[in-house]
ZAMARGU-4260 file (C-alpha; in steps of 0.2 Angstrom, whole numbers, plus 5000, padded with zeros to 4 digits):
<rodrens>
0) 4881/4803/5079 | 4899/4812/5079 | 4906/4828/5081 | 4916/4831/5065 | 4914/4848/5061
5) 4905/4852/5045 | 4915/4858/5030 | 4914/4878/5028 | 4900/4886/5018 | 4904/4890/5000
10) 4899/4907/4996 | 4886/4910/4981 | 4882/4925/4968 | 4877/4935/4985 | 4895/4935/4993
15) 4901/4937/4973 | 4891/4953/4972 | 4895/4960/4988 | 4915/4958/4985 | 4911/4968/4966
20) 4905/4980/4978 | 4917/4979/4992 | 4932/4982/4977 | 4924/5001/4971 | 4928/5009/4988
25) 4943/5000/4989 | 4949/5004/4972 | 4948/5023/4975 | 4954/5023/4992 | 4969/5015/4986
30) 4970/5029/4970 | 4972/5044/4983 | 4987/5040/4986 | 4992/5044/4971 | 4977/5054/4963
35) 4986/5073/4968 | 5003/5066/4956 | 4996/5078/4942 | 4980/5089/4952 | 4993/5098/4964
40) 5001/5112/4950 | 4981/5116/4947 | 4979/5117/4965 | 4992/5128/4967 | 4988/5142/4956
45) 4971/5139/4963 | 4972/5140/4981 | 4990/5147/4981 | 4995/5137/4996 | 5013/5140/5005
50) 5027/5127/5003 | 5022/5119/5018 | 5005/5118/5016 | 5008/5112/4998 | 5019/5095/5006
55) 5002/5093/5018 | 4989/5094/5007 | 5000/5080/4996 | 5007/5071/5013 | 4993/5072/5026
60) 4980/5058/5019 | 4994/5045/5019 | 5000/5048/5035 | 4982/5051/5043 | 4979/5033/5037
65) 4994/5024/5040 | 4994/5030/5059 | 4974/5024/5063 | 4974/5007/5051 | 4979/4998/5069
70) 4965/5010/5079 | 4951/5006/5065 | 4955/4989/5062 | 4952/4986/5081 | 4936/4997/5081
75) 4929/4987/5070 | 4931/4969/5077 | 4922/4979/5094 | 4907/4991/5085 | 4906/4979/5069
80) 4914/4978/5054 | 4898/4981/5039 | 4891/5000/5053 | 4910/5005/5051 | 4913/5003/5035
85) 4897/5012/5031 | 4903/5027/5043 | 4920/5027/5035 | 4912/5028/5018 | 4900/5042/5023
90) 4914/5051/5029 | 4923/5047/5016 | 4911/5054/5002 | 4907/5070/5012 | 4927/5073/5012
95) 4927/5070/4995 | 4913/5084/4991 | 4923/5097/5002 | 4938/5095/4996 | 4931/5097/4976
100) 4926/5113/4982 | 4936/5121/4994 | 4943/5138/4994 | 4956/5138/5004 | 4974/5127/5007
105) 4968/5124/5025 | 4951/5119/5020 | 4959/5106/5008 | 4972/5100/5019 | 4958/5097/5033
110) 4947/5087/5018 | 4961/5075/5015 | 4964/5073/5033 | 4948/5066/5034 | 4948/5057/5018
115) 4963/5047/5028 | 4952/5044/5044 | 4939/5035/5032 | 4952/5026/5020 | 4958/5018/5036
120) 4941/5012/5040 | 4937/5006/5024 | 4954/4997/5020 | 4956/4985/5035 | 4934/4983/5037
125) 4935/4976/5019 | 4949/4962/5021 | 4939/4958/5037 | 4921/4958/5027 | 4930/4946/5014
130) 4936/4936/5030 | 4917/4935/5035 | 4911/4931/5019 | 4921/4918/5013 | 4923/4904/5022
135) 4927/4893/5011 | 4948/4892/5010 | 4949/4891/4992 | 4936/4902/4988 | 4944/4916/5002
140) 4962/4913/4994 | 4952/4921/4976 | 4943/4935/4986 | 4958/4939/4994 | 4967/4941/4977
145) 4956/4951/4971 | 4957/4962/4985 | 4976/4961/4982 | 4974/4965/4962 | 4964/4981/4965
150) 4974/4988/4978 | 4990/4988/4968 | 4980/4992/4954 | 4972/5008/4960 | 4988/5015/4966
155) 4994/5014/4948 | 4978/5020/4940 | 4975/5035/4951 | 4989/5044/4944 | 4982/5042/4926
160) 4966/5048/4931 | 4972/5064/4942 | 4980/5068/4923 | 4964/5065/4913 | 4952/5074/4923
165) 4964/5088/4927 | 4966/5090/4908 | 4946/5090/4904 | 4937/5096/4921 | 4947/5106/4936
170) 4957/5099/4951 | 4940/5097/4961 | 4935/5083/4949 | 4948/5072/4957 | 4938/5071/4971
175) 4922/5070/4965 | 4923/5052/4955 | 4923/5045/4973 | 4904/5048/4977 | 4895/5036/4965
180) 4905/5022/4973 | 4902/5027/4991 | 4884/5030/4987 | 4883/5015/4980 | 4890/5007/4995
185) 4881/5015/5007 | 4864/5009/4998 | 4867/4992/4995 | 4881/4988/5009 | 4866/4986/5022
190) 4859/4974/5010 | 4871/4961/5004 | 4887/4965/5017 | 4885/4952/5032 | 4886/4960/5052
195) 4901/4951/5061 | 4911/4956/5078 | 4919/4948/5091 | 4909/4942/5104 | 4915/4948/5120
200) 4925/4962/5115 | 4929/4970/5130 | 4932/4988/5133 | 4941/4997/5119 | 4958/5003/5126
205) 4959/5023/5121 | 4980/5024/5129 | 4983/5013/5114 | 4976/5026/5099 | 4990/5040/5100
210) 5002/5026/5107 | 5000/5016/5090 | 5000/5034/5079 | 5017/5038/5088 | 5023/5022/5084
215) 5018/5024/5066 | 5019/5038/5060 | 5036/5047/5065 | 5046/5030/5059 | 5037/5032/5043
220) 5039/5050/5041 | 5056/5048/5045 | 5062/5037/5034 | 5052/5044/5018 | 5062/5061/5024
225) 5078/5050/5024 | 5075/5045/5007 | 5069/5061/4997 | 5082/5075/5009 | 5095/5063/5012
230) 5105/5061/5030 | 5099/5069/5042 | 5098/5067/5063 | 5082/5074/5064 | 5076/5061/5054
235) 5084/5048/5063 | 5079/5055/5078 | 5060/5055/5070 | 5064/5037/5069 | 5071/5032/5085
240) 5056/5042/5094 | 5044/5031/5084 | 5053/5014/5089 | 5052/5018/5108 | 5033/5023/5105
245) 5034/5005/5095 | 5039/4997/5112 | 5028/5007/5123 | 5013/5001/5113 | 5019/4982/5113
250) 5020/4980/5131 | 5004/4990/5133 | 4997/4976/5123 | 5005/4963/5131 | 4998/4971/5149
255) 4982/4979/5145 | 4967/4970/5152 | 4958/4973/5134 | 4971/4978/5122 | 4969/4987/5105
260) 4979/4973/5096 | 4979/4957/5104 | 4995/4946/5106 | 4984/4930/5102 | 4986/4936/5082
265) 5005/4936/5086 | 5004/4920/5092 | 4990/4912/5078 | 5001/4901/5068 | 5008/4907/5052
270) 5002/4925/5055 | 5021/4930/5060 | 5028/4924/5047 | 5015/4930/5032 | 5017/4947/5041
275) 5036/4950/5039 | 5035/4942/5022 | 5022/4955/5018 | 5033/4970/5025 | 5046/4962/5010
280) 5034/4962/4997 | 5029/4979/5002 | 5049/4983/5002 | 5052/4977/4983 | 5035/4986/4976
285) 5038/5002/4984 | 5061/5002/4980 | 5056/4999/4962 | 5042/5011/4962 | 5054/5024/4968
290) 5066/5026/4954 | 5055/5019/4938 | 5042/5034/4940 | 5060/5047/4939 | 5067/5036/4925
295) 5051/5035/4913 | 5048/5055/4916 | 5066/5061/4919 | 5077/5051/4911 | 5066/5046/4895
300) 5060/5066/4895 | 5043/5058/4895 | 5027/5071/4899 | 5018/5069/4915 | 5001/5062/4906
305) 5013/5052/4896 | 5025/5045/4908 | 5008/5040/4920 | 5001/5032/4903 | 5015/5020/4901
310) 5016/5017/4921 | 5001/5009/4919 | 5006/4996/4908 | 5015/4983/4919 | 5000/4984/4929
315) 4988/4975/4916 | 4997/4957/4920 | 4994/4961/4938 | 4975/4957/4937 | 4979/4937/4931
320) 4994/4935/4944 | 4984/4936/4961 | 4969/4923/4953 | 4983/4911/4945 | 4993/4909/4962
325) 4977/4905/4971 | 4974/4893/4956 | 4989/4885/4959 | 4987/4882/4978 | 4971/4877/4975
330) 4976/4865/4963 | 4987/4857/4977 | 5005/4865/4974 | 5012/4870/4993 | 5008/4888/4995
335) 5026/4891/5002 | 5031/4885/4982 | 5021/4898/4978 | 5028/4912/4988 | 5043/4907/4986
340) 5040/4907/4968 | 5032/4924/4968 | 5049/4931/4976 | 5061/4923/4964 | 5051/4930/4949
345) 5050/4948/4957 | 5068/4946/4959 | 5071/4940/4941 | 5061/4959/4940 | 5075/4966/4947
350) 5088/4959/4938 | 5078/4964/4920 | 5078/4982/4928 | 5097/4982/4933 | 5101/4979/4912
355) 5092/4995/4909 | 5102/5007/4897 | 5098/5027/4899 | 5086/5023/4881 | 5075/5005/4887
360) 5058/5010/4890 | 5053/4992/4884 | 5066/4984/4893 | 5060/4994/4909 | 5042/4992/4907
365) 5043/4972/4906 | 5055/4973/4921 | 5042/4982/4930 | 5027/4969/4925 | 5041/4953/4930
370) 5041/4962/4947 | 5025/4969/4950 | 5018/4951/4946 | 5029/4941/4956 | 5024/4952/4972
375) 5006/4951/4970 | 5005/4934/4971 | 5016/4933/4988 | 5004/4948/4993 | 4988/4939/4990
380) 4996/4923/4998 | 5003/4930/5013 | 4986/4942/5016 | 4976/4924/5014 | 4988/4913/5026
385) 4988/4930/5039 | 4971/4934/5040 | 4966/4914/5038 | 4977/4910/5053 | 4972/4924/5064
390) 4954/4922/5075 | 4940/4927/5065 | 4933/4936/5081 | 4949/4947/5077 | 4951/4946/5058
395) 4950/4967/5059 | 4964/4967/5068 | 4973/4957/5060 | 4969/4965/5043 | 4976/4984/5048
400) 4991/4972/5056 | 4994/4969/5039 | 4990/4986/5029 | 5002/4992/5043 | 5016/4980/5038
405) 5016/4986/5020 | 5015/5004/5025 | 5032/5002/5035 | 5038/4991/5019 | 5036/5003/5008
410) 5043/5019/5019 | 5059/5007/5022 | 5061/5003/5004 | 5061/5022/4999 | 5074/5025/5013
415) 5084/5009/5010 | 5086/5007/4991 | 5085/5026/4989 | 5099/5030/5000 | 5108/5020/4988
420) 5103/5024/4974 | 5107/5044/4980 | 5127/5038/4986 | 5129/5031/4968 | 5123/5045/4958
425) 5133/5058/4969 | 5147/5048/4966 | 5145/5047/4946 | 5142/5065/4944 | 5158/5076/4938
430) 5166/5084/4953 | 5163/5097/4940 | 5143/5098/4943 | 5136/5115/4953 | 5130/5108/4969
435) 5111/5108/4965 | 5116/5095/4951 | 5125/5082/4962 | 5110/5080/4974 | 5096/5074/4963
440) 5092/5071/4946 | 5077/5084/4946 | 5091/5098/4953 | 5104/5093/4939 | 5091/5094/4923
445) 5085/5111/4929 | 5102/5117/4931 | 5108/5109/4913 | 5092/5119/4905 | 5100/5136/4911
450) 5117/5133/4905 | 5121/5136/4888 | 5122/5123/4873 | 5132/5110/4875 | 5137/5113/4893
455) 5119/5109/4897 | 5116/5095/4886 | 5132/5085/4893 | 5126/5088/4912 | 5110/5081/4908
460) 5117/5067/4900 | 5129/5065/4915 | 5114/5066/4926 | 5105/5053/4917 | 5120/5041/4916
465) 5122/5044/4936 | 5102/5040/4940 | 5104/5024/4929 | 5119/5019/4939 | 5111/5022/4955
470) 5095/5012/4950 | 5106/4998/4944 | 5115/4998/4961 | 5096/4998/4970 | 5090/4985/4957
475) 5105/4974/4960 | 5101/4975/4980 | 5084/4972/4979 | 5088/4956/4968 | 5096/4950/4983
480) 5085/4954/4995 | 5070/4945/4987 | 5080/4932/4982 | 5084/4930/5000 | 5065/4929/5004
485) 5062/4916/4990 | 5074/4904/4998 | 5068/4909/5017 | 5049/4908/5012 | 5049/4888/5009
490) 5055/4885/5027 | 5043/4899/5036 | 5027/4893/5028 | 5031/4875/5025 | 5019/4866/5036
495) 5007/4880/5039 | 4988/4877/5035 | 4977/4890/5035 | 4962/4886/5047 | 4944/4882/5040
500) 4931/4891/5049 | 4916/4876/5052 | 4910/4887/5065 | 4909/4904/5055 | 4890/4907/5057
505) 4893/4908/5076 | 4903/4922/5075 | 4891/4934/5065 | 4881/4946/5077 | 4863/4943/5080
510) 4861/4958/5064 | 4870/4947/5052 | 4865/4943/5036
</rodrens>
């Protein structure tokens, strides 16, 4: 008799079905980020909301989510993963149907706030369900890009969608596609989803929440401020304020007798690494993101509906990138090969967008679908290695650990690549321009359309020309900085193996299915 353990459980049609079901929720959470790009001028001769108001009721689900990933994540692993997704999604749903029909800017703004509470439970409780559910490492690698696919996805499809409906139905009907999905999950997620928490535990650690939300949200605030106003030291003291709260909350982590995140996912093997290589992927979606939505609708003159429409386009190859990188690790090439290869192709993304003329609208697109296919497959791959090295026990934990990292990624990218972008395109304007024109390129083609002939038509030529410039400069950084991660990715993963869980079953709570 020996004491091999026995090789993981492959997961049937039951864990197939239940991921089908896991990605509805998922997909939608992910599209309102973006689902207000085209329902906020509706909104707003609806509701009539102030200018401030207007920036919360856009702003308020994004950062309500950012700032609880790490609290949720945690709460899960402690009350189980299946009751708090299911609370998240009847929270969710209810928010959903308040904010279709409210009457007022605050009512809204209060709707989306608790659209974020229950996006942050759903995104981390559904990387930790697929965790739960497949065991198997080859098989998790797929679910895991999947997972990956439809996040990315449902950014870029919530755009497209707040422009259809808002064109057909009213603003309200944003909100409303999300209840057949929750609906849906709430019925059969009791059914097929599996029960699993950790063990033992131990008390949940409440100093921690607004500790992590003041470490969170004020860094990430402040840098999207840096990025759309430019220099500023209230935003850099946002920033500061939120990188002291950051090292409050580690050492309370590192001395708390039960702490909200523990160090042991730190010190997993290969969950470091995965999670600092996510931030960059992050980093080189959201740089590009930044200046390709502006080009296709400001500098092409492209319609809203239209501009969204062709925005979608580069991400149809991103639904065979995540599957074919888990094919090929699974077929026995070295997953760091594979990362690193997914960073050399999103930099050869960069480099097709820094070639861009003020007229390449095909040349951009195939840029973007290069780049945008390059850094799903380093997501997928990083999110399998990181939540396949960390202890299941924890594997909520781990997951908002990693949402968290892409949500700084992204802010940083903005400030980063933005910033210069902005000093480029100040600097090509014509010392000639009215002030308004040499901020932004928004500023300059309102102002053109208010001067006269061909005094307008040659500022917004300028202004063009000067964005361009300014996304070539970002375009040409972040080619280096990805290509720096390719060749870095080989000797940070080289030699990690993700774990195999041959005691998976012990983990599930007595409820489990």
């Amino acid at each position: 008799m020996t004491n091999e353990p026995h090789p993981p459980a492959r997961a049937g049609r039951r864990e197939w079905t239940a991921l089908g079901v896991l990605m509805l929720p998922l997909l939608l959470v992910s599209m309102d980020v973006s689902v207000l790009y085209f329902a906020i001028p509706a909104i707003s001769a609806d509701l009539e909301p102030s200018a401030s108001q207007q920036l919360w009721i856009f702003d308020v689900y994004g950062f309500v989510l950012a700032g609880l990933l790490m609290t949720m994540g945690s709460l899960g692993d402690r009350i189980g993963r299946r009751r708090l997704l299911l609370i998240g999604a009847a929270a969710f749903g209810t928010a959903s149907l308040v904010a279709a029909y409210a009457h007022s800017a605050e009512t809204l703004i209060a709707a989306r706030a608790v659209l974020g509470i229950g996006g942050a439970t759903l995104m981390p409780t559904t990387m930790a369900l697929v965790r739960t559910m497949f065991t198997d490492p080859g098989q998790r690698a797929k679910a895991i890009g999947v997972w990956s696919g439809v996040m990315t996805a449902g950014i870029a499809l919530g755009s497209v969608m707040s422009g259809v409906l808002v064109e057909h139905f009213w603003w309200g009907s944003v909100f409303l596609v999300n209840l057949p999905a929750m609906l849906l999950l709430l019925v059969l997620g009791p059914v097929l989803l599996p029960e699993s928490r950790a063990p033992r535990p131990g008390r949940f650690d409440l100093l921690s929440v607004p500790l992590s939300m003041a470490a969170v949200l004020p860094v990430i605030y402040g840098l999207k401020e840096l990025a759309s106003q430019g220099w500023d030291v209230r935003y850099a003291m946002s920033v500061s304020l939120g990188l002291l709260c950051a090292a409050l909350f580690v050492h309370r982590q590192r001395t708390a007798a039960s702490p909200l995140i523990s160090p042991e996912i730190l010190r997993s093997r290969g969950f470091s690494p995965a999670l600092v290589l996510n931030l960059v992927a992050a980093f080189g979606m959201m740089g590009s993101a930044y200046f390709t939505t502006q080009y296709i609708q400001s500098v092409l003159d492209k319609g809203p509906l239209e501009a969204a429409l062709w925005s979608l386009l580069p991400s149809v190859p991103i639904g065979v990138a995540a599957p074919a990188g888990a094919h090929l690790v699974e077929r026995g090439v070295p997953r760091a090969n594979v990362v690193g290869g997914g960073f050399a192709l999103s930099a050869c993304g960069y480099v097709l967008l820094a070639l861009t003329g003020t007229d390449s609208l095909g040349l951009l697109l195939t840029a973007c679908a290069v780049m945008a296919s390059g850094i799903v497959v380093v997501m997928a791959q990083v999110a399998d290695l990181a939540i396949g090295a960390a202890p299941v026990e924890k594997a909520g934990a781990a997951s908002s650990l990693l949402e968290t990292s892409a949500e700084f990624g992204g802010a940083l990218s903005m400030a980063f690549l933005g910033s210069i972008g902005a000093a480029v395109y100040r600097h090509g304007m014509p010392d000639s321009a009215p002030p308004a024109a040499g901020e932004t390129l928004g500023g300059a083609l309102a102002v053109a359309e208010r001067l006269p002939g061909r005094a307008g038509d040659a500022l917004a030529a300028a202004a063009r020309e000067a964005f361009t410039s300014g996304m070539h400069a970002a375009a040409i950084t972040g080619a280096v900085l990805l290509a720096g991660a390719a060749a870095a990715a080989a000797p940070a993963l080289r030699r990690i193996r993700v774990r195999e869980d041959a005691g998976q079953a012990d983990q599930l709570s007595p409820s489990g299915v």
